[in-house]
N, C-alpha and C positions, 0 to 999 in steps of 0.2 A: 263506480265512481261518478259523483254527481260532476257535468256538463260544467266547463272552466266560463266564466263571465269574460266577456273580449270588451279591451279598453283600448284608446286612441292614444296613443305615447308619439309624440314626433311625427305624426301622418303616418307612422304603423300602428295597425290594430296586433295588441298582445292580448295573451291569454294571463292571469293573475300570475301561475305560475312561472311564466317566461319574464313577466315582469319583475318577478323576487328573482330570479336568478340573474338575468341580466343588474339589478340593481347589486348583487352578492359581486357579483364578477366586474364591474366597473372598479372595485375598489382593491381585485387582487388582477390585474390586467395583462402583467406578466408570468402568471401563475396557471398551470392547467386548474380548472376546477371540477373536482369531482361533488357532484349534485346529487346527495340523497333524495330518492324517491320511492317511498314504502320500501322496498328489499331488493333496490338496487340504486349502482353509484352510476348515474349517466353523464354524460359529456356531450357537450351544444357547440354546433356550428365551425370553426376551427379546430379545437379543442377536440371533438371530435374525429375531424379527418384526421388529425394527429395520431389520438387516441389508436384509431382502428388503424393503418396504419402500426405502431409502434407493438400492439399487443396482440395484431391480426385477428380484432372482433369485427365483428359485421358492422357496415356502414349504414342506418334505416335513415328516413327521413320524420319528424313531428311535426303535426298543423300548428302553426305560431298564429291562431287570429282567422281571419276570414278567407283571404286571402293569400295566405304566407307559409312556406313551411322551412322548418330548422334541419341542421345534418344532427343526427343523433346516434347516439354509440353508448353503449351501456355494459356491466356486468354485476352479479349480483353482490351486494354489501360481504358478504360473510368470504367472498374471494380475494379482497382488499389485499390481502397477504401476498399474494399469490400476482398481482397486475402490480403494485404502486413501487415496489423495485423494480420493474421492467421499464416504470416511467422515470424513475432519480436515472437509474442509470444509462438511461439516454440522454442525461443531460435536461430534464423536466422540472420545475419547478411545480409542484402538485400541492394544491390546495383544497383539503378536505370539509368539505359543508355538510353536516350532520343536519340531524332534525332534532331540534332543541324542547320539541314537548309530543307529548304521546295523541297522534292522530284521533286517537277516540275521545279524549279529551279538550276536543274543538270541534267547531261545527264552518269556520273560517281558517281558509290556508294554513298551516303547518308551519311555525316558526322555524326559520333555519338561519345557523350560521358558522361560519367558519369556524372547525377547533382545533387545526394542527395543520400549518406551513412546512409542506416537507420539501426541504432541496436535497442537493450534494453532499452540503458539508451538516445537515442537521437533520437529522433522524434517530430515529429511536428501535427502527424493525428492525429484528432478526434478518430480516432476508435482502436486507439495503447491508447491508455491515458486514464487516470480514475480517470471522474472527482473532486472527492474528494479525491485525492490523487496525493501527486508530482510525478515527473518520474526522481527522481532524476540518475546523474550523477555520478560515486564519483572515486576517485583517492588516494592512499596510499603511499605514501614515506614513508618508511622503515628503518632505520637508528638505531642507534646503542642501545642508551638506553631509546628512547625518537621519536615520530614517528609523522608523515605530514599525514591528511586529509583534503578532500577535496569535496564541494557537488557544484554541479551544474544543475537545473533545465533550460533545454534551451527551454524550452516550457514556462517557467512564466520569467523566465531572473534572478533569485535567486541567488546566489554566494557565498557561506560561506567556510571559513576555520576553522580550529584549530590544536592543538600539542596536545599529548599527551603519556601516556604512553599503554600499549597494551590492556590492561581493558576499559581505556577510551574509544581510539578507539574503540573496540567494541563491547562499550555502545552507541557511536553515530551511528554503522551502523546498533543495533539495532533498535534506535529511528528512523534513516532518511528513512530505509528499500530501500537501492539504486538500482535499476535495474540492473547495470554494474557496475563493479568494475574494476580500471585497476591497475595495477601496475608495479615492476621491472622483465623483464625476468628470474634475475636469484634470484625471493624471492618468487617461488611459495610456496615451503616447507615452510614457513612464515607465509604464508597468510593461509594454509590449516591449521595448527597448532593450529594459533592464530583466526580465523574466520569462519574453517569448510570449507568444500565443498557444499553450498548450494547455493551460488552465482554465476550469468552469469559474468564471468570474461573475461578480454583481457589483454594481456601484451607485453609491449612497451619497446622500447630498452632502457639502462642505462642512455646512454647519456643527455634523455631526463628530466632524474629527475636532476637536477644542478640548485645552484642558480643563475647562469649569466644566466642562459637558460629563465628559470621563470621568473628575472628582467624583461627579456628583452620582453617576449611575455605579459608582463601584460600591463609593462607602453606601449608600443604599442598597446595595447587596447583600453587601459585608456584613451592613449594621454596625459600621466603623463610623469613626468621626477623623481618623487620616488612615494613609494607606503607610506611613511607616514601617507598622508590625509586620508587613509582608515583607521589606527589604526590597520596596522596589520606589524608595519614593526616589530615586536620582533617575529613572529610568523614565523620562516624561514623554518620552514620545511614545513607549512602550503601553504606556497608559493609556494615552487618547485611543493606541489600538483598538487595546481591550474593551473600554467603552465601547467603540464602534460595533463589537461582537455582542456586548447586552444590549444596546439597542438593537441591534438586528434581530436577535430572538425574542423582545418585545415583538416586531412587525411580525414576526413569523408564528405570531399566536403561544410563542412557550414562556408564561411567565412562574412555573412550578421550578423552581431550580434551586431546593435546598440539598442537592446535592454539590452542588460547587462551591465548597466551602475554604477554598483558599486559593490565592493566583503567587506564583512565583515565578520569579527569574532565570532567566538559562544563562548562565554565569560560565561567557565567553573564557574569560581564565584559567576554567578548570576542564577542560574538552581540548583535545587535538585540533587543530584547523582541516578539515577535509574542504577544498574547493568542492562545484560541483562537477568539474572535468574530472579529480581524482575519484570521486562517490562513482561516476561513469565509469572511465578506464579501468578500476579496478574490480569494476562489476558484483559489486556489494552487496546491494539491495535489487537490483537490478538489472539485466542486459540488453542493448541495444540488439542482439543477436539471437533472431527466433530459435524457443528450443535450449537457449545454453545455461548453461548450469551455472547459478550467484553462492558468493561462500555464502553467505545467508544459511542455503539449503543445507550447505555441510553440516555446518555448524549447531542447528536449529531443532532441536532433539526435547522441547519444551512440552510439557504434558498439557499447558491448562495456557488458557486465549491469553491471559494477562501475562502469561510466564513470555508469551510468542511475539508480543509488545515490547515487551521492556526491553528483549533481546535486540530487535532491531533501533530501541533507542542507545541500547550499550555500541553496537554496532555503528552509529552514525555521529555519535559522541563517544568515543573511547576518551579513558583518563590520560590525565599528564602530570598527575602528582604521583607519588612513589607511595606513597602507605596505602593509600586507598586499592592499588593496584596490588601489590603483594595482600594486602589481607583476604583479596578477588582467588590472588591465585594459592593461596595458600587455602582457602577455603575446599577449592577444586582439588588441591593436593589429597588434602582430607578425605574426602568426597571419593577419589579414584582408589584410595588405598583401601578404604572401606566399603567395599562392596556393598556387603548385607545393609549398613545402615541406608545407604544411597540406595540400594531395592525398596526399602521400606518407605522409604519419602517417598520414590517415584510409585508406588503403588499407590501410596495416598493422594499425592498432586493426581492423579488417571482419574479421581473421583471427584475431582473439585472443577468445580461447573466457572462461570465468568462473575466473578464476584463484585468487579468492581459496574459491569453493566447492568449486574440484578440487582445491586443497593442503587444505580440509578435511577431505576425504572421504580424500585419505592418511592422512590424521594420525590417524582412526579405524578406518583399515583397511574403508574401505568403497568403494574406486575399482577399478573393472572394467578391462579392459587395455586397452579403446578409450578410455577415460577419461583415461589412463595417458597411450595418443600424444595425445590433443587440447589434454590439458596442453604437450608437449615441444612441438607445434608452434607453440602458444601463445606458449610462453616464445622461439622460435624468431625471433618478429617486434619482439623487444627491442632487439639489435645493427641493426638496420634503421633501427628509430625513431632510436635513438643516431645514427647516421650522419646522419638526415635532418635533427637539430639540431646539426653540427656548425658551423652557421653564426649559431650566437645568442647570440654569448659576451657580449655586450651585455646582453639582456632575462636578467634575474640567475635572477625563475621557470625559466623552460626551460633555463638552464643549471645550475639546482640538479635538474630533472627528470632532463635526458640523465647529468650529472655521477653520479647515484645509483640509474640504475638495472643492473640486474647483469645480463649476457647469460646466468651459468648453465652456462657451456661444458662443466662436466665433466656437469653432468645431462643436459643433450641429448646428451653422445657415449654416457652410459652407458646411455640408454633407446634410444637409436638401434642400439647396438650389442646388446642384450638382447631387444627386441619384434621381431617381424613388421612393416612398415608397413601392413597391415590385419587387425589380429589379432580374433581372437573375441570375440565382448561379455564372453564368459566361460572359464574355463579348462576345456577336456573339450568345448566347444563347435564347435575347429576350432583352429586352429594359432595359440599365443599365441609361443610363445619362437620368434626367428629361428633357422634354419636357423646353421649354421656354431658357434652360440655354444657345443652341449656334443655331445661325440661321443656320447656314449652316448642321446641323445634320438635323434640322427641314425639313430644304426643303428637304434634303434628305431620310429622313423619308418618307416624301410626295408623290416622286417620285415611291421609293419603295410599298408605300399602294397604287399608283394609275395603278402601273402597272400589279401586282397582282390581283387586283380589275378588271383588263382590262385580264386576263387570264381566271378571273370566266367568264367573257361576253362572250367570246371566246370559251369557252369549247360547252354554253349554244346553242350558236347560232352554230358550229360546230356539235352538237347533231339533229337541227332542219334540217341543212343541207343534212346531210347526212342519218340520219333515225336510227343512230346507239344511243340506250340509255343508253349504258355501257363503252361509250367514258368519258373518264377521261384523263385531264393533269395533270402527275404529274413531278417529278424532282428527279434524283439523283445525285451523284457527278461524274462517268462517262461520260452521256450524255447529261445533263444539264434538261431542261424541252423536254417532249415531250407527245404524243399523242397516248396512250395506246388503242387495239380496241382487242376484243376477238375473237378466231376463226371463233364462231358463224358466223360475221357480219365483217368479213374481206372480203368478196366481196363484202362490199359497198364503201371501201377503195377510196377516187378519185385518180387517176392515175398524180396528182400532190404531194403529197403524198409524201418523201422520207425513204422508210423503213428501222430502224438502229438498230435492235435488234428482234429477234425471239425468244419465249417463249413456253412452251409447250402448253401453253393454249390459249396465246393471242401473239400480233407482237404488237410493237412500231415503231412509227415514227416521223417523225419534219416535220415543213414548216417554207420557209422562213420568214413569218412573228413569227411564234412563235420565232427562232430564234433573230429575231430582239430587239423582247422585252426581252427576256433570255440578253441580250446581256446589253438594260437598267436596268434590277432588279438588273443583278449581279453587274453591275457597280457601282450602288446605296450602294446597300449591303457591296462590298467592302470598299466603304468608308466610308460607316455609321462604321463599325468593323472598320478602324483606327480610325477616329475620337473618337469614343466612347471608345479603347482602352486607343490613350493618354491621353484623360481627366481621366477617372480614374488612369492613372497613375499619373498622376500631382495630383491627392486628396492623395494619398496614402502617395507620399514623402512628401508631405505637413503636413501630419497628425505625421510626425517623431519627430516635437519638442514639439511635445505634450504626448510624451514616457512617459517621466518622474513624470511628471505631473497625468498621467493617471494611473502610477505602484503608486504613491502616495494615490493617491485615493482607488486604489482595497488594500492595506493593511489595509487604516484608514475602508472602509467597511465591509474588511471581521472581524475585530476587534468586531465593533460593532455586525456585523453577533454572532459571538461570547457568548458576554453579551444577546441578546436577545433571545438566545437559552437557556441562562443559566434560565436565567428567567424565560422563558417559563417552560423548564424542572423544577425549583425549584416550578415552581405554580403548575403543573400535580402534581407533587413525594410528598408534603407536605414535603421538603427540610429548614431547617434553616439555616439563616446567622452565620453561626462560627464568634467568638471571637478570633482572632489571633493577639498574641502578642510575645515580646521577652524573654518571662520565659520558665524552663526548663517541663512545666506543659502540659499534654494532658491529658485532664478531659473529657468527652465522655457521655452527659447522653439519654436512649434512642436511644442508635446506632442501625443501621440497614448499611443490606449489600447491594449496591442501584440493584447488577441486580438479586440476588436471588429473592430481595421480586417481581419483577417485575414478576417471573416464577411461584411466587404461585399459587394456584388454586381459583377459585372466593370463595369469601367468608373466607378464610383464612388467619390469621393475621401473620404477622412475628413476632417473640417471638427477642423484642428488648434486648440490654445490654447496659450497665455500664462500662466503662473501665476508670480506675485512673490509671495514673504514671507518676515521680517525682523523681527527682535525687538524693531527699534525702528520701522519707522514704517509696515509692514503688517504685524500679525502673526497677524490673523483676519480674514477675508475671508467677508463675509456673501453669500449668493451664491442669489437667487431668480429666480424662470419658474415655465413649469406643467408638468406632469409629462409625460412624452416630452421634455422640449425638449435633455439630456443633463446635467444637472444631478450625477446620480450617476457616472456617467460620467467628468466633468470631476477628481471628487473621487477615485475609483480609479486612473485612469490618473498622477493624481502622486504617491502613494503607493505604483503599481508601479516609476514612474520610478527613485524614492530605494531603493528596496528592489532592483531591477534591478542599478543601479550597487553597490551593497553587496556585490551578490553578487559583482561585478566582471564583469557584463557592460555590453554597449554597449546604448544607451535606444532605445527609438521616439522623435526628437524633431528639432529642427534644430537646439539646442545647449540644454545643461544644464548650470549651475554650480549643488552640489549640494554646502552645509552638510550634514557629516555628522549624521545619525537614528543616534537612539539608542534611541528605544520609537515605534511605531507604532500608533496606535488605532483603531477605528473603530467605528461606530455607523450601520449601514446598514441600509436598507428593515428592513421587519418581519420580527420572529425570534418566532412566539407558539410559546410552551412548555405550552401548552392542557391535555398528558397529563400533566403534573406539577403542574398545575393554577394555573398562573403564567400572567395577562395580558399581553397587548401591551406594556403599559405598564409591569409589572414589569420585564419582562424588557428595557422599554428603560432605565427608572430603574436595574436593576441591572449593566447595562451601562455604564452612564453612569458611576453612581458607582465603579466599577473605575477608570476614564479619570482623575476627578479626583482617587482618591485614591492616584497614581501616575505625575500631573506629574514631568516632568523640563525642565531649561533646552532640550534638544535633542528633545524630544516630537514627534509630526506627528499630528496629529490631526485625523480626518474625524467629520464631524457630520451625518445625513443627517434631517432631518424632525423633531427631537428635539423632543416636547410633543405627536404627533397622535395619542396613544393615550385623551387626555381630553378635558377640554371645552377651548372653543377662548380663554378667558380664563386658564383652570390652564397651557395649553400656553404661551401668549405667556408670561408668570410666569417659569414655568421654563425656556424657552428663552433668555429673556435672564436669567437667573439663572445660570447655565450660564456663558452667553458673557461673563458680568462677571466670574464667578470664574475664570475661565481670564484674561482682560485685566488680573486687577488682583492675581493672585496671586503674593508678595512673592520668590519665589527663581525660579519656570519661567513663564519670557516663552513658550508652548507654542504654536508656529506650527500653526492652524487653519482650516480649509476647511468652514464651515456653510452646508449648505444648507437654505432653510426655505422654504413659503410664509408663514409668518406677514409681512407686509408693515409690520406695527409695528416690526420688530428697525431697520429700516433706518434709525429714530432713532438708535440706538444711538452710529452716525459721529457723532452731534453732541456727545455726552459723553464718549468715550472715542476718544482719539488715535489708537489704533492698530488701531482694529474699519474697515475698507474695506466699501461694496459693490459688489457687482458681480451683473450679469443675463446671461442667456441669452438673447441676441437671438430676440425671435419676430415676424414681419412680419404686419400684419394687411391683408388682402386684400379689403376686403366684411365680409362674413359669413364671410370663413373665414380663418385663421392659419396661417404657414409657419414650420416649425423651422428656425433660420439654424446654431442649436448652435455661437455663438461667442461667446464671454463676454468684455463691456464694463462697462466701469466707469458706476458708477450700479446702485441700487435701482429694481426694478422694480414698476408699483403694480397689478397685473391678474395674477391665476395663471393665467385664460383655464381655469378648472375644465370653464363648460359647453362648450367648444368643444373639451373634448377628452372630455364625455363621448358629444356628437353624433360625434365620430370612433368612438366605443367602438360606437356603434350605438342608443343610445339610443333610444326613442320621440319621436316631435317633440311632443309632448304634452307630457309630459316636459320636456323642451328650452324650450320656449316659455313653460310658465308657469316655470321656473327662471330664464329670460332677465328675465322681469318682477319674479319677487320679487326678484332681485338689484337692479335698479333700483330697488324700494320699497326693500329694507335700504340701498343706500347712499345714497340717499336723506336715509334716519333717520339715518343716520352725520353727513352733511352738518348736518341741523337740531340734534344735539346731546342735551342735556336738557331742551328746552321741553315741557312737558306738553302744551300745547295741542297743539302740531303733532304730538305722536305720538298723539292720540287721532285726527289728521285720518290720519296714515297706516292705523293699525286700519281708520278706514271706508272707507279708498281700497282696502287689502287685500281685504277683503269684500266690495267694491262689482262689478255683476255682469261688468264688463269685463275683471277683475281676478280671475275665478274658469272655473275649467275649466266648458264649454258644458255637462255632464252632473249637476254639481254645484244639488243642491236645499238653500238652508241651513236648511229644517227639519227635513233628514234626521240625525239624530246622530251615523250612520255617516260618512258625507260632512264633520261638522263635526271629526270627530276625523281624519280624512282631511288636512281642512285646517289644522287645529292640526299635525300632523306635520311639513308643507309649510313650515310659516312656522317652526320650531323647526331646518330644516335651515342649515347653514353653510356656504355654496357656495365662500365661499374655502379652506376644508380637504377638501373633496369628492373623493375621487379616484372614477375611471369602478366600481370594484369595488364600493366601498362604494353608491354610485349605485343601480347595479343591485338590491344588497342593500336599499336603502333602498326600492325601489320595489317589491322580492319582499316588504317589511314592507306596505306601503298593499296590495298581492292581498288579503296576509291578513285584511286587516281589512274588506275587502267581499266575503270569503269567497272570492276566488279560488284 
C-alpha cells in the first residue's frame, strides 16, 4: 500500500485517510462508526476503546500524521454478523461506512460512506432480533393533556399509532416493550417521570414533531394525498408520532421501505385495559423474579416466529367484544376436537420460515438467495394448510383463514424455475441461478469447469515433469493462480519458471501458460458474477408486488399459529371452553392457576377453587388466612381465567361462565420504588388511586394486603375505606377480590350487602398448621403470623415470647378500655415469667429491647419483616 500524504487540519497533521474518516464521523457523532478498510471494519480513537472493550478484540494503536497516533480496534468485514449485535445490544448506536467504489478502480483514496444506521429499535439482522418478539420502534409526542404514540417494526413493516392520556401511554409501552424510544429534546423530565429511566432513548429536535411535518412524510410514503383511508385522520397527535419515526429512519440511512405499506390504529375500545402494575403482577409477559415461570411460556406452543408475535400481542390486548372472542374460542374448540387436522397444520407451520421478515428484507433489497428459497418453501406450505381446512366450512374463523390465504403459484414456479435448490448465501459465493435458465451463464459455467479441470491435468503432469510431489497450484487475489514448490525441491525448479513470491518455507511462481488460462477462468468467472448478479436482481424487484400479498398471508398464518397452540396447550393442561357472555357474572368452578400447577412436584394435585361474583349480591369478596396459605394465588389465577378466555383460549378450570372484563387491576405483594425515592406505601396508595379513579361497571379488581405499608389502625382506615368506595360507588358495581389480614374488614358483611367473606382453610394440628389452600365461606379470625414465622426458621426465643405477647395483646383486646385492667396487663407484661430469662429490667438497653417487643403487631407480621425486626433488637445490644 502506497505511503498516505500527511496534511495540516487544525495544527494536527492527518493522514488522507484519517481525514475522510474523521470528516465521515463528524456528521454521525453519536454513532459507533465502523470504517471499511480493504477487508476489515476498524474503529478510531474512542469508538475504539469501546469497541475492544465490548467485543474483547485487541486494543492497537495507528500513526495519525507525523507525530500523532490513533487507538485502533478492528475485525474482519465478513464477521460483521457475528460483532454488530454485540454492539446494538449493548446499547450502541453503530454506523456502517462501506467503500463505495472498487479500490482497483482508483488510483486516489477510496470513496466511502455511510449505508445503514443500526440502533435498538432498527435493524434488520438476524442476530440483533428475537425471533418471537417484535423489535419494535416507538416515538412520543408530548403535548399538553393528551399524548402521540407511535410503534414501528422495520423488520416485519407493522405501523401502528394511538393518543392517549399518560397511563395509556404507558400501558402501551408496557405491552409493545420498544427497543428505542425517541422523543422531544426538550421533554426528557417528561419522559423519565412518566416512563422511568429504563428505556434506550434518543431525542430529536422540536421541529420535527409538527403536523404539517407528519402530513407530509407519511402521505409521501403512502403516495397518498390524505391519511383518511387509514382511519387514523382524528388521531393527530398519533400522527406527528409516526412522522417523527420516518424521519428518523431517513437520518438513519434507511430510505428502501416498500415494505410498510400501511399504518393503522390500536383501537383503545376494542382491547381490555391491562395497566402496567397488572401486565407486572400478573406476570404475563414477564417477571420481576429471576428464573420464574410467565404464562406466556405456558401458553406459547406457536411453531413459526410470527405465530410467537401475535400471541404475545393477543396476550397484551385481549378482546372485549363477544363475537370476536367466541369465534377465537370456538376456532380452538375445533382445533382440539380434531386432532389429525390440527397435526396437519402444525406439521406445516414447523416448515414455515419468518415470512413477514423475509418479504421485508426483499422489499429493501437486502435478502440473500438462501433467503430467497426459505421464503418460496415457506410460502410452499400454504396450499397444504388450505387443503387441511377444507373440512371447516362451519367454524366461520378458519374458514375466513383458508378462504384468504393465497398459495402464490406464480412466485414459487418463478423462484423455482430461477434459483438452484441449494444456492450460495451469496452471489460469487457458488452457484446462485439454476442451470438451464440462461445459455450464456451455462457456457460460461462450462468454460470455467473446463478450465479448472485443465489446471488439475496441469498440476498432475507438472508433478510427473519435474519430480517435485508437493507441487500444488493454488490462487490468491494478489497473484492470481500460481505454482507453489517447497524449499525441499526448489532445485528442481525449471529455469523457465518465473519466481513471484518467497515464503519461509516454500517460493511461488507462474508460467506463461498458467497465466494464460488464469486469464480464461477469471474472464469466465467475472462474468458468470454479473450475469448471475443481475438475474437475481431482476427476481428480487420482481418479487416486490407480491409484498402485500405475502404480509397478508404471514398475519392470516400466524393467527392460525395462534388457535392451534391454544388447542394443543388446552389438550396438554386439561383446559375448558369458558362460557363468555354479556352479564355482569364471573362464576369460576374448579379454578386453577395455569403456571403454578404446571411447577408442582409429580404426583401432586393443585387444590382447585370456586370463585362467584356479581353486581348484585357478591360483588367483593373479603378473603383472609396467613400468609403461604394461597391467598394471592386464589386472586391471580381468576384474573388469568377472564383474561385467558379474552384472549380466546380454553381456562385451567372445570367450568367457567365468564361476564365479559373490561379493565383489569391489581394491587399485589410489595412494589417499593426506593430508587426514585417512593415508599411501600406510596407506591401502593398510587396504585390504588389509579384503580379508583378508573372504575368501570365491568372492572375486575384484585386487592392484595392494601393498608401494610403503615401503622396497623391507618391500614384498617384505609382498607375499608377502599372497599366502601368500591361497594357504594354510584355507576361501577366493580367485582372485587381483597385479600387482607386485617380481620376487622370482615364486619364490613354486616353494613354492606354485597361485601362476602371468605377464608383460606388452615387446619391446626397441636402446635402446628396445615395449608388446606381451599377457600370457604366465612372470615377468618387468626393469621397464624407466628406459626409461619417458626416455619421461616425463626429462633424459638423469638417464637415463644411472641406466642405470649400475643396472648397478653388479645387479652387487652378482650378487656377493652378499662384503665384498671390495662395497668394490670403492663405488670403482667413486666412481671418475670413474662420476660425473656436473660433480660435485667434495670438494664436500659434491655428495657428499650422490651418497649420494642410490646410496640410489635403480630397480626400484620410477615416472616421478612420478623427477621428484620429481630436484625433491629442485634443492633441495639450491639450485635
Amino acid at each position: 500500500m502506497a505511503k498516505e500524504k500527511e496534511t495540516l487540519v487544525n495544527g494536527v497533521v492527518e493522514t488522507p485517510l484519517m481525514k475522510q474518516y474523521n470528516q465521515i464521523k463528524a456528521k454521525h457523532p453519536d454513532a459507533m462508526l465502523l470504517f471499511r478498510v480493504g477487508d476489515f471494519y476498524e474503529t478510531f480513537g474512542e469508538d475504539a476503546i469501546k469497541a475492544s472493550k465490548i467485543l474483547g478484540i485487541t486494543l492497537t494503536k495507528r500513526k495519525n500524521g507525523a507525530a500523532a497516533f490513533i487507538e485502533l480496534a478492528g475485525f474482519p468485514h465478513h464477521s460483521v454478523d457475528t460483532y454488530l449485535p454485540k454492539l446494538v445490544r449493548a446499547g450502541q448506536r453503530v454506523a456502517i461506512c462501506d467503500q463505495l467504489e472498487d479500490p482497483k478502480l482508483t488510483k486516489s483514496i477510496v470513496k466511502r460512506g455511510v449505508t445503514e444506521l443500526v440502533t435498538p429499535g432498527v435493524s434488520f439482522n438476524d442476530q440483533v432480533l428475537d425471533q418471537k418478539k417484535n423489535n419494535f420502534l416507538c416515538a412520543i409526542h408530548f403535548d399538553k393533556k393528551e399524548h402521540g404514540i407511535s410503534f414501528l417494526d422495520v423488520s416485519t413493516g407493522e405501523f401502528l399509532i394511538a393518543q392517549g392520556t399518560t397511563e395509556y401511554i404507558d400501558k402501551l409501552i408496557q405491552g409493545f416493550e420498544p427497543k428505542e424510544i425517541l422523543f422531544q429534546k426538550n421533554r426528557s423530565k417528561d419522559f423519565t417521570e412518566s416512563h422511568g429511566n429504563n428505556y434506550y432513548t434518543f431525542k430529536l429536535d422540536d421541529w420535527i414533531f409538527t403536523n404539517d411535518y407528519a402530513d407530509e412524510s407519511l402521505n409521501k410514503h403512502f403516495e397518498t394525498k390524505s391519511l383518511k383511508g387509514f382511519g387514523i385522520d382524528n388521531v393527530n397527535l398519533g400522527v406527528v408520532a409516526a412522522g417523527a419515526i420516518l424521519h428518523y429512519l431517513s437520518e438513519t440511512e434507511h430510505s428502501q421501505l416498500g415494505h410498510i405499506t400501511t399504518i393503522s390504529r390500536i383501537e383503545e375500545e376494542k382491547y381490555v385495559w391491562l395497566d402496567r402494575f397488572t401486565i407486572r403482577n400478573l406476570e404475563l409477559i414477564t417477571s420481576p423474579h429471576e428464573n420464574a415461570t410467565t404464562l406466556i411460556q405456558i401458553v406459547d406452543k406457536t411453531r413459526t416466529p410470527m405465530g410467537g408475535r401475535m400471541l404475545k400481542r393477543w396476550m397484551v390486548l385481549p378482546l372485549k367484544d363477544e363475537k370476536p372472542i367466541k369465534d377465537r374460542l370456538e376456532a380452538v374448540s375445533y382445533l382440539k376436537d380434531n386432532e389429525e387436522v390440527a397435526y396437519k397444520i402444525s406439521e406445516c407451520l414447523s416448515d414455515i420460515g419468518d415470512l413477514e421478515r423475509l418479504i421485508s428484507k426483499v422489499a429493501v433489497g437486502r435478502v440473500n438467495p438462501r433467503e430467497v428459497i426459505q421464503l418460496n418453501r415457506t410460502i410452499q406450505q400454504i396450499q397444504p394448510i388450505r387443503e387441511a381446512l377444507t373440512e371447516v366450512k362451519k367454524v366461520a374463523s378458519l374458514k375466513y383463514l383458508s378462504d384468504n390465504l393465497n398459495p402464490c403459484t406464480e412466485l414459487i414456479n418463478s423462484i423455482s424455475t430461477i434459483l438452484t435448490e441449494e444456492p450460495a448465501v451469496q452471489v460469487g459465493k457458488g452457484y446462485v441461478i439454476a442451470a438451464g435458465f440462461n445459455a450464456d451463464l451455462d457456457e460460461l459455467r462450462g468454460i470455467s469447469s473446463l478450465g479448472k479441470g485443465y489446471l488439475d491435468d496441469m498440476q498432475k503432469r507438472e508433478v510427473e515433469k519435474t519430480g517435485i510431489p508437493s507441487l500444488k497450484i493454488s490462487y490468491n487475489n494478489v497473484y492470481g493462480y500460481y505454482l507453489e514448490v517447497t524449499n525441499t525441491h526448489k532445485d528442481k525448479v525449471p529455469v523457465e519458471w518465473i519466481r513471484k513470491q518467497t515464503l519461509v518455507n516454500a517460493e511461488r511462481y507462474i508460467t506463461p501458460e498458467l497465466k494464460e488460462y488464469e486469464t480464461k477462468i477469471l474472464g469466465a468467472e467475472e462474468k458468470i458474477y454479473a450475469i448471475e448478479s443481475r438475474l437475481f436482481q431482476e427476481l428480487v424487484v420482481s418479487m416486490a408486488k407480491y409484498i402485500q400479498l405475502i404480509q397478508n398471508n404471514a398475519v392470516l398464518i400466524s393467527q392460525l399459529d395462534c388457535l392451534v397452540s391454544f388447542a394443543q396447550v388446552a389438550q396438554q393442561n386439561n383446559y375448558v371452553k369458558p362460557e363468555v357472555n354479556d352479564s355482569f357474572v364471573i362464576d369460576v368452578k374448579g379454578g386453577r392457576h395455569p403456571v403454578i400447577e404446571k411447577q408442582l412436584k409429580v404426583g401432586e394435585e393443585y387444590i382447585s377453587n370456586d370463585v362467584f361474583l356479581d353486581s348484585n349480591s357478591q360483588q367483593i369478596i373479603m378473603i383472609t388466612g396467613p400468609n403461604m396459605s394461597g391467598k394471592s394465588a386464589i386472586l391471580r389465577q381468576t384474573a388469568l381465567i377472564c383474561l385467558m378466555a379474552q384472549m380466546g383460549s380454553f381456562v385451567p378450570a372445570t367450568s367457567a361462565k365468564l361476564g365479559l372484563v373490561d379493565k383489569v387491576f391489581t394491587r399485589v405483594g410489595a412494589s417499593d420504588n426506593i430508587s426514585s425515592g417512593e415508599s411501600t406505601f406510596m407506591v401502593e396508595m398510587n396504585e390504588t388511586s389509579s384503580i379508583l379513579n378508573n372504575l368501570s361497571e365491568r372492572s375486575l379488581i384484585l386487592l392484595d394486603e392494601i393498608g401494610r405499608g403503615t401503622s396497623t389502625y391507618d391500614g384498617i382506615s384505609i382498607a375499608w375505606a377502599i372497599a366502601e368506595y368500591i361497594h357504594e360507588h354510584p355507576k361501577a358495581r366493580a367485582k372485587t377480590l381483597f385479600a387482607t389480614h386485617y380481620h376487622e374488614l370482615n364486619d364490613m358483611t354486616k353494613q354492606f350487602d354485597r361485601v362476602k367473606n371468605f377464608n383460606v382453610q388452615v387446619k391446626e394440628i397441636g402446635q402446628k398448621i396445615l395449608f388446606l389452600r381451599k377457600l370457604v365461606e366465612g372470615g377468618s379470625e387468626h393469621s397464624f403470623g407466628i406459626h409461619v414465622a417458626k416455619l421461616a426458621g425463626m429462633p424459638s426465643q423469638v417464637v415463644n415470647r411472641a406466642t405470649k405477647m400475643l396472648a397478653q395483646l388479645e387479652l387487652s383486646h378482650e378487656i377493652g378500655d378499662n384503665s384498671n385492667s390495662k395497668e394490670k396487663i403492663k405488670k403482667a407484661i413486666a412481671s418475670p415469667d413474662m420476660q425473656l430469662s436473660f433480660f435485667q429490667m434495670n438494664d436500659p438497653v434491655l428495657e428499650s429491647i422490651r418497649d420494642e417487643l410490646i410496640s410489635i403487631d403480630i397480626n400484620t407480621l410477615t416472616p421478612v419483616e420478623a427477621l428484620m425486626k429481630l436484625n433491629d433488637i442485634k443492633k441495639i445490644i450491639g450485635g
